[in-house]
C-alpha positions in Angstrom: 0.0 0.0 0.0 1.7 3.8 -1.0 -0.2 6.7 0.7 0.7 10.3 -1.3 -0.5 13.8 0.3 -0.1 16.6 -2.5 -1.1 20.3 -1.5 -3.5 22.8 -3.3 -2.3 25.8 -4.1 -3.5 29.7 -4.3 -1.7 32.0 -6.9 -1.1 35.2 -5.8 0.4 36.8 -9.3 1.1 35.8 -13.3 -1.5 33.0 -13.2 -2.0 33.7 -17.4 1.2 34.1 -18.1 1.6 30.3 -18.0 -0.4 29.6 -20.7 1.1 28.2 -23.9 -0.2 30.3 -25.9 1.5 33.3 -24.4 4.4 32.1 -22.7 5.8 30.5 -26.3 5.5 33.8 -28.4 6.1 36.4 -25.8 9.4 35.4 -24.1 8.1 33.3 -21.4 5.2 34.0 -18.5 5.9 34.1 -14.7 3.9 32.7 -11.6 4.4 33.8 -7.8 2.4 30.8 -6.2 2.4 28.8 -2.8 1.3 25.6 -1.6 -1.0 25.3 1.2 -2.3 23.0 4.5 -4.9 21.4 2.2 -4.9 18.2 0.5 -5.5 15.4 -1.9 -4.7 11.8 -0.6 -4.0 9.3 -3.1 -3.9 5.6 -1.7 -3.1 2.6 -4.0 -3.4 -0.7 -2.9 -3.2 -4.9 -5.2 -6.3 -5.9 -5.5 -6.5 -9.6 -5.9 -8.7 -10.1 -8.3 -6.3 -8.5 -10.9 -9.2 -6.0 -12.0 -9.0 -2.2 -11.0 -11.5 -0.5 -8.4 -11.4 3.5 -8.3 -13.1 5.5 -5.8 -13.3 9.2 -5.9 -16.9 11.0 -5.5 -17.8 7.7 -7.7 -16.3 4.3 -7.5 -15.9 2.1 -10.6 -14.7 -0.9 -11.0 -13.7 -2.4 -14.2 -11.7 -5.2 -16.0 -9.3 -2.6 -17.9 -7.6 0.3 -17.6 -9.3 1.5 -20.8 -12.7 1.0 -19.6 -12.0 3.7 -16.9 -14.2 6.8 -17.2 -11.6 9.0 -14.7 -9.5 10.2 -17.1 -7.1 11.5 -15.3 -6.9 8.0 -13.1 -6.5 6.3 -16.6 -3.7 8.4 -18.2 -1.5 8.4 -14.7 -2.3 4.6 -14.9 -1.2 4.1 -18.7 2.1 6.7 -18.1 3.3 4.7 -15.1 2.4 1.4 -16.8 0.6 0.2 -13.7 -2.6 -0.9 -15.7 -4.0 -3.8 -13.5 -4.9 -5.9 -10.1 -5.2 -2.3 -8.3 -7.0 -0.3 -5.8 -6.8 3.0 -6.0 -9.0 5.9 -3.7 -8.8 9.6 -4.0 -9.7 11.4 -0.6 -9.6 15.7 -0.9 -9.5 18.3 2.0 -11.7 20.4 -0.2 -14.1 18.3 -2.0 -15.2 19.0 -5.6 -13.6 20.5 -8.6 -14.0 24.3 -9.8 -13.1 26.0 -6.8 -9.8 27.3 -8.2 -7.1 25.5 -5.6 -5.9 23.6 -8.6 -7.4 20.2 -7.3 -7.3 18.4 -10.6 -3.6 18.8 -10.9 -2.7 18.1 -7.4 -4.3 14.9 -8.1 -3.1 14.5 -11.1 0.4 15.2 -9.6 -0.5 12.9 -6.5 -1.6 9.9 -8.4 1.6 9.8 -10.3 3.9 10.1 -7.2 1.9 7.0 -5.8 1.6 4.7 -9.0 5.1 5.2 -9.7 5.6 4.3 -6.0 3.6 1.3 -6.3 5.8 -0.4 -9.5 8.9 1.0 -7.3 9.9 4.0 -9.1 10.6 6.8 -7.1 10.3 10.6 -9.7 11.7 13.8 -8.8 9.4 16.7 -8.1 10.2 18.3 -11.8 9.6 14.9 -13.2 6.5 14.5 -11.8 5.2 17.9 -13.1 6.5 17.8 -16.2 4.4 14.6 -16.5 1.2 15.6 -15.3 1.0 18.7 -17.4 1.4 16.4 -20.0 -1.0 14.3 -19.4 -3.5 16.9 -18.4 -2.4 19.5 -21.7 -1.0 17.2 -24.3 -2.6 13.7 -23.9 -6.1 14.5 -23.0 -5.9 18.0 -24.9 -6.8 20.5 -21.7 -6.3 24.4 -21.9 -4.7 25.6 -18.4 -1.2 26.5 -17.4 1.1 24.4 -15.7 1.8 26.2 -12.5 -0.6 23.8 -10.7 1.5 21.1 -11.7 4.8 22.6 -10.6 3.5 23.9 -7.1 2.2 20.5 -5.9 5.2 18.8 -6.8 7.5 21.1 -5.1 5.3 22.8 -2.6 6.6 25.8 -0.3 6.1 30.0 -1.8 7.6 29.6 -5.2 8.5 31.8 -8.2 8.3 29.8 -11.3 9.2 30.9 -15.4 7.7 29.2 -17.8 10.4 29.6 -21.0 9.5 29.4 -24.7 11.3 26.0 -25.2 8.8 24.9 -22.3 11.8 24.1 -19.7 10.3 25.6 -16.3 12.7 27.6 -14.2 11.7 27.0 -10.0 13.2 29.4 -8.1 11.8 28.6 -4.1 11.5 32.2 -2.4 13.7 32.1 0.8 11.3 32.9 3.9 11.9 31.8 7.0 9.2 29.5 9.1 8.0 32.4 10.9 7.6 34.8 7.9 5.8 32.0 6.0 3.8 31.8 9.1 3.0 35.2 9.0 2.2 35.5 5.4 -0.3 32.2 6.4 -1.7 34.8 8.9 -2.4 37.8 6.6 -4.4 35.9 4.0 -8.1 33.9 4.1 -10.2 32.2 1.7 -13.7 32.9 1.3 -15.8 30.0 -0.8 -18.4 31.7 -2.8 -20.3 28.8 -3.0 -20.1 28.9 -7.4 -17.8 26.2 -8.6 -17.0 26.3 -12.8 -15.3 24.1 -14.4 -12.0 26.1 -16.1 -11.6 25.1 -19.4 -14.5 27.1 -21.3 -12.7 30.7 -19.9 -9.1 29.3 -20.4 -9.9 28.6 -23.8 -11.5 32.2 -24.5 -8.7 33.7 -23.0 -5.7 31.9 -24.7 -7.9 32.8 -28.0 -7.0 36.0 -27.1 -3.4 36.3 -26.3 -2.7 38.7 -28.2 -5.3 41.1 -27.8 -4.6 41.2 -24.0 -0.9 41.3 -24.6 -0.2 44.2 -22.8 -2.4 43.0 -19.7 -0.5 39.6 -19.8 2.9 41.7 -19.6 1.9 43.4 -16.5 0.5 40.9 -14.9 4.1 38.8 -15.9 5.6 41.8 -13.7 3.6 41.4 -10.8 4.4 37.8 -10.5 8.1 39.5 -9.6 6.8 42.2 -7.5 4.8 39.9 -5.5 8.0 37.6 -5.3 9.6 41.0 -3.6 6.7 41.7 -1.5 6.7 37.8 0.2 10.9 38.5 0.6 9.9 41.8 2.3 7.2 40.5 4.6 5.3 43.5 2.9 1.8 42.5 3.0 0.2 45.5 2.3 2.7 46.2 -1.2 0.9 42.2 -1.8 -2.6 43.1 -1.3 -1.9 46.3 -4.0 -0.4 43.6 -6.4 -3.3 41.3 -6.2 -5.7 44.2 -6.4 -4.4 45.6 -9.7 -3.8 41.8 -11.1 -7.3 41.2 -10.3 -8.4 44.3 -12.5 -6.4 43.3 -15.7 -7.8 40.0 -15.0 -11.2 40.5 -15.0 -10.8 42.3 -18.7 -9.3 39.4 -20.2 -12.5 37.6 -21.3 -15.8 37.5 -20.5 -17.3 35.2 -17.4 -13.9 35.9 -15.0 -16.1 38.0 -12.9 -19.6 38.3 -12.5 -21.5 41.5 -10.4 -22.2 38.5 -7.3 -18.5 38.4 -7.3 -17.4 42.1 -7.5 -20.2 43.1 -5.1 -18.3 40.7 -2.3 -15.1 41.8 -3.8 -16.2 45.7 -2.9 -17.6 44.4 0.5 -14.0 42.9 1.6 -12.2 46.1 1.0 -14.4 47.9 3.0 -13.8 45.7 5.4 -10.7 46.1 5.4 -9.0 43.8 2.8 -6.1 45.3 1.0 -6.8 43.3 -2.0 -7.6 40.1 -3.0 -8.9 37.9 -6.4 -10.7 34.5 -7.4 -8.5 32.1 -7.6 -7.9 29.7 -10.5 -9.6 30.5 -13.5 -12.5 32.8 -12.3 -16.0 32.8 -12.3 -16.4 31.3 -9.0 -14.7 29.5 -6.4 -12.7 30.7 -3.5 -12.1 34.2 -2.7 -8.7 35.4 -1.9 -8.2 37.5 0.6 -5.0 39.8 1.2 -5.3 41.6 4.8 -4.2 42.7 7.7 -4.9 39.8 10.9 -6.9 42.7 12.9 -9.6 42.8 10.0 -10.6 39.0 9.8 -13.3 39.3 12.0 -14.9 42.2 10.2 -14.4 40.2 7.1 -15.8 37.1 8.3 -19.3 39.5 9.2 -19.3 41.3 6.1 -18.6 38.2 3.8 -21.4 36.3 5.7 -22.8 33.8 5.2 -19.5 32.7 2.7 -17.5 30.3 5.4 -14.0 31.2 5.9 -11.4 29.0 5.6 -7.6 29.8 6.8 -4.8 29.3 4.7 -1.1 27.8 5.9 0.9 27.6 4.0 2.5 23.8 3.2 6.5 24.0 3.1 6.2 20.7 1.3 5.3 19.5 -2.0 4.1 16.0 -3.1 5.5 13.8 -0.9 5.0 9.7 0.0 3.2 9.4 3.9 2.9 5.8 4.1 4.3 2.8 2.0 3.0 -0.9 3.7 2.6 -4.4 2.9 
């Protein structure tokens, strides 16, 4: 039995600039992202039989891997050549997909780390990136960026480029435990109780690259501001960088934001939020919050009845918990 625990992730600047479609033709995109204290489990077990039970918010259990309706359970299986006699059940802190924590690539990340695991193969963090954006981009023919990928494989507060030749350049920002601590302490997550899936607003917005060029540039700067901000402890400087990334994100395509969303948006800065965005793709999700520790209460009252959730950040990436007879 192999037990993997692979952290979600929030991105506080770039998130765009990772796309293919702009990170090829305009000399690379940047991402200033972090992992956090919430989870997907991924536990793989023989089953006897030799046949192949998957349980997720479904269970299925089939003869062959091809008969698997999962699809990201049957491309992991079919990359790491672990195609039969297997048990395999997918257990996440935050259950569901479109809320914007990059769930389906921390799974994606997860189930590779435990499959390879399983046929005794142990991958390193860039390997095991590299390999589920493939599967999710190139086999099964998804439009998203690959910073998802690269943050649950390697975990911590990270500063990633994403070059034309499609290497990845990780560059870990140095904060000590207390200052990631801290940074933990100045930020919250409000779930607005809208889940999307991403693709649809992904693919209008990589249609038009080039018409939001200049927005994409700017938000590829902020990625390094923010990086600056987290090496400064300078959490007010972050919550201005979110803000104004959040306004050049919201004019890239249509559906990003919605008047629900910038109606709680306006109601958070009033209450004290320095800034803040949807994360993932938009359109729903979690909110997140940029603010000073003083002002969660008034957040948590103005934002009600949206639950609050607190965000640590996770120092580690996919890793291997458990490996048993």
């Amino acid at each position: 039995m192999i037990i993997t625990r692979t952290p979600f992730r929030i991105s506080f600047a770039g998130g765009g600039t990772d796309l293919a479609s702009y990170y090829r033709t305009h000399d690379g995109g940047a991402v200033t992202s972090a992992a956090i204290g919430r989870y997907m489990h991924i536990l793989v077990s023989t089953k006897f039989e030799g046949t192949i039970r998957a349980a997720y918010s479904r269970t299925e259990n089939v003869e062959h891997v091809d008969q698997l309706q999962h699809e990201l359970i049957r491309e992991a299986m079919r990359v790491t050549g672990v195609t039969r006699g297997i048990e395999i059940h997918a257990v996440a802190d935050i259950p569901g997909e479109g809320t914007g924590l990059g769930s389906s690539s921390s799974m994606t990340v997860g189930l590779l780390q435990a499959l390879y695991a399983f046929g005794g193969i142990l991958k390193d963090p860039a390997e095991l990136a590299q390999e589920a954006a493939a599967i999710e981009i190139d086999r099964l023919g998804g439009t998203l960026g690959k910073q998802d990928h690269y943050i649950a494989a390697f975990g911590g507060v990270q500063y990633f480029e994403f070059r034309p030749d499609e290497s990845v350049r990780v560059s870990p920002i140095p904060i000590v435990p207390s200052a990631r601590a801290a940074l933990g302490e100045h930020l919250s997550l409000f779930f607005t109780g809208q889940t999307r899936r991403a693709g649809g607003l992904l693919d209008s917005q990589s249609a038009r690259t080039q018409e939001n060029a200049p927005a994409l540039d700017r938000m590829k700067e902020l990625a390094r501001e923010a990086r600056d901000a987290i090496l400064r402890s300078d959490f007010r400087a972050l919550g201005a960088i979110l803000d104004e990334g959040w306004t050049l994100k919201r004019g890239l395509t249509a559906g990003i934001s919605s008047s629900t969303i910038d109606a709680l948006y306006a109601k958070a800065k009033a209450a004290g939020a320095w800034g803040g965005k949807i994360s993932g793709a938009g359109g729903g999700g979690f909110l997140l919050l940029v603010h000073p520790p003083s002002a969660t209460r008034q957040l948590e009252e103005a934002l009600a009845p949206m639950p609050r959730t607190s965000v640590r950040i996770s120092a580690e990436g996919s890793r291997i918990l458990f490996v048993g007879r």
